[in-house]
N, C-alpha and C positions, 0 to 999 in steps of 0.2 A: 504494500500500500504506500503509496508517494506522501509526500508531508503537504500538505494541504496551508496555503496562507490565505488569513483573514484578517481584513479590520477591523478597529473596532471602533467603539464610539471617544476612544482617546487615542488622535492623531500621532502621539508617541508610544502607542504602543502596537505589536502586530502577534497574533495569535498562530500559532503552526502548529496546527493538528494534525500528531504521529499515529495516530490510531492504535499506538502500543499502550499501557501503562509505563508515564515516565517518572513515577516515584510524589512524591512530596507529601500536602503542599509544601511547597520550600520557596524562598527568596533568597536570589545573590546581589551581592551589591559590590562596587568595588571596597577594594579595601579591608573586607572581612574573607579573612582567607578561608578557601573551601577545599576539599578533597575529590570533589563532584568534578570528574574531567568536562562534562559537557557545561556545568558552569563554570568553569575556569575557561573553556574554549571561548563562550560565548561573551563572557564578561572583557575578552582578551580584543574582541573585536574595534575598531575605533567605533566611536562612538553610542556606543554600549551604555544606560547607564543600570540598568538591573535585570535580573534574568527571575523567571517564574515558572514554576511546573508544577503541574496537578493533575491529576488524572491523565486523559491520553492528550495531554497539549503543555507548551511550552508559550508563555509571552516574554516577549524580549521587548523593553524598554528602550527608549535611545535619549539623548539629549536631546534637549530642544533646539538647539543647536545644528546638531546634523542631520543628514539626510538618510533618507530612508533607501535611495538610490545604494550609496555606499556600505550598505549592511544587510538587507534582506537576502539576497545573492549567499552573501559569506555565512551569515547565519542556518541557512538552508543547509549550505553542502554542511556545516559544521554537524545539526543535528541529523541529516539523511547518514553521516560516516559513522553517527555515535548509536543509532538505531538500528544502521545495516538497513534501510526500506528504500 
């Protein structure tokens, strides 16, 4: 099953539904160091500013700042390599 990207009603945030169970709920942020390779992958991205998981989906937060252009891409392959879908 491909990981699926949605919007949401917060322009900085994007929802990628894995259709796996991906653990949590859980929140990353920078800063607070994790063991969670797929949050440390995704947190590692520019402009990242928090990563989310719960049931079968992931939201990745960005700064307000940056673009959605330069992250949704890298975020994808980051969780399709950490899911194997």
């Amino acid at each position: 099953m491909p990981v699926t990207i949605n919007s949401t009603p917060n322009p900085n945030a994007v929802k990628f539904t894995v259709g796996v169970p991906v653990g949590g709920p859980t929140t990353y942020v920078p800063g607070q160091p994790t063991e969670d390779p797929l949050g440390s992958a995704l947190l590692g991205l520019p402009g990242v500013a928090s990563v989310f998981l719960t049931a079968d989906f992931v939201t990745v937060n960005k700064l307000p700042d940056a673009t959605w252009d330069d992250i949704i891409e890298l975020a994808q392959q980051a969780i399709e390599a950490h899911f194997q879908v």
